[in-house]
C-alpha positions as a printed NumPy array, in Angstrom:
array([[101.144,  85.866,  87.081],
       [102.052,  89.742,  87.352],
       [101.068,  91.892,  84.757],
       [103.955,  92.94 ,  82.603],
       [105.105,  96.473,  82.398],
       [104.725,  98.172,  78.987],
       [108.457,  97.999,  78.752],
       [108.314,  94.502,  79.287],
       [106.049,  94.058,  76.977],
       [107.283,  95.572,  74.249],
       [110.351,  93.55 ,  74.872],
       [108.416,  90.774,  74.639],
       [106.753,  91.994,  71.   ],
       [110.39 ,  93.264,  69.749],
       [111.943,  89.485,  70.733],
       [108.353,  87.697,  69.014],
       [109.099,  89.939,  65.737],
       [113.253,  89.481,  65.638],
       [112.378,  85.511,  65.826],
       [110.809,  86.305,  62.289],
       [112.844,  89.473,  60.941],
       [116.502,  89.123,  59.981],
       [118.913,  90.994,  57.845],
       [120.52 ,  88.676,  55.437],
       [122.704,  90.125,  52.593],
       [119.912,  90.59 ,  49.893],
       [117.408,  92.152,  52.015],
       [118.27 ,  94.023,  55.115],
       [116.767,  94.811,  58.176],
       [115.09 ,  98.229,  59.008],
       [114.975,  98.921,  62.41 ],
       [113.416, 101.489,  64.301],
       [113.706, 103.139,  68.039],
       [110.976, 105.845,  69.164],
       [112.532, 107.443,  72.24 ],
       [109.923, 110.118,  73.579],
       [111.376, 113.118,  72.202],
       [113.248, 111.778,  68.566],
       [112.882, 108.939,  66.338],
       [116.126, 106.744,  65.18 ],
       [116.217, 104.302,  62.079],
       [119.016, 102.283,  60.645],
       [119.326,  99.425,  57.642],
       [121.37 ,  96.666,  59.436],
       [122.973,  93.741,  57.684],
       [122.827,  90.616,  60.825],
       [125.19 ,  88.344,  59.073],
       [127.868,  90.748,  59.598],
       [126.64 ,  92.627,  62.633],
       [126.93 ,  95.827,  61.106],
       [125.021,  98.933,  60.766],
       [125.116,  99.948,  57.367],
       [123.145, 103.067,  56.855],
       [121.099, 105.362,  59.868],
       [119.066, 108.593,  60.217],
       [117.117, 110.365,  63.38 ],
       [115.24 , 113.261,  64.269],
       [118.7  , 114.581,  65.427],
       [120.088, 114.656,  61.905],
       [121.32 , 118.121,  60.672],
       [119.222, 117.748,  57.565],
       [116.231, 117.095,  59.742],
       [116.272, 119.018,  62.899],
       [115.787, 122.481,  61.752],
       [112.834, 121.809,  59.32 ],
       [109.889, 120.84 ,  61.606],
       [109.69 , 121.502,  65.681],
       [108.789, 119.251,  68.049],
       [108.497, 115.256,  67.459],
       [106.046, 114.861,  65.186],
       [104.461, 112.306,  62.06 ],
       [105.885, 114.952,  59.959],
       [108.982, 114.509,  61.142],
       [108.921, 110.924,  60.997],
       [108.008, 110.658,  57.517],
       [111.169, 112.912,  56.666],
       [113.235, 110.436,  58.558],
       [112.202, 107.595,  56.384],
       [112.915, 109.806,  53.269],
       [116.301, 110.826,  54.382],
       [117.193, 107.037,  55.644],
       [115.239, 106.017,  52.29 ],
       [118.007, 108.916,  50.046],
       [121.173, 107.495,  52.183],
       [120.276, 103.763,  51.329],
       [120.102, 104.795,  47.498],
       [123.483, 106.437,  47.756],
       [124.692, 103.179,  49.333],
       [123.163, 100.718,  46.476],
       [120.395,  99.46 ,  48.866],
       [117.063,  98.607,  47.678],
       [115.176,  95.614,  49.805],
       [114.877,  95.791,  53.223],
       [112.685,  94.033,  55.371],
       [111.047,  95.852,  58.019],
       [111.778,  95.555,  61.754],
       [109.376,  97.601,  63.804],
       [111.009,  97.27 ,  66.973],
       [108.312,  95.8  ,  69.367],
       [106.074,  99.185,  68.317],
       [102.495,  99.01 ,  66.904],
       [102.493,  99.638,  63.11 ],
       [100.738, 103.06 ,  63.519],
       [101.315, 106.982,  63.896],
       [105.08 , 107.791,  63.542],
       [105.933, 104.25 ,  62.91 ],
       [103.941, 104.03 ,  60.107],
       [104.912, 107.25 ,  59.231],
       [108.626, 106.864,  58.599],
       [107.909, 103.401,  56.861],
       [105.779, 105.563,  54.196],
       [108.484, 108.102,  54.339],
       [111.077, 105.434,  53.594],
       [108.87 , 103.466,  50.32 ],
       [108.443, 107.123,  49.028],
       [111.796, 107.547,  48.921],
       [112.033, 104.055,  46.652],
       [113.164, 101.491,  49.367],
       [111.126,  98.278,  48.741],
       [109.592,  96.051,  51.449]])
């Protein structure tokens, strides 16, 4: 058997986690994307199919603060996403981590996000 490309293989882990992780209507799903030069994150509800509340690195209130793609700026991701989930009446999400290990900028904007009083 070939070896799997790291693509492939975090398609694999993303697919093995989404098995487990769903958005239902009293807790929904964080997910997260980590493209090499920003960071995305959005509270999904899957019952509906709809995205309910997102943030990024590209964000206006994000962009100018730190340069470059850093933990820093992952963690103010998570408090932004973690600020427009409050305005929204959203409190328990479960976390999705999108195939990615739990560590560095991942981790990062999941601390960001329980600082700014999301519960998982």
């Amino acid at each position: 058997m070939a070896k799997k490309s790291s693509k492939e293989a975090r398609q694999y882990r993303k697919d093995r986690i989404r098995k487990k992780v769903a958005g239902t209507p009293d807790r929904l799903r964080l997910s997260v994307y980590r493209g090499n030069t920003n960071i995305y994150s959005q509270i999904i509800d899957d019952t509906k199919g709809v995205t309910l509340v997102a943030a990024s690195s590209q964000s206006p209130e994000v962009k100018g603060k730190v340069k470059g793609f850093t933990v820093e700026t992952a963690k103010m991701v998570g408090e932004l996403l973690a600020q427009k989930a409050k305005a929204a009446g959203i409190e328990n999400v479960v976390f999705d981590r999108g195939g990615y290990r739990y560590h560095g900028k991942i981790k990062a904007l999941s601390e960001g996000a329980r600082s700014g009083g999301l519960k998982f």
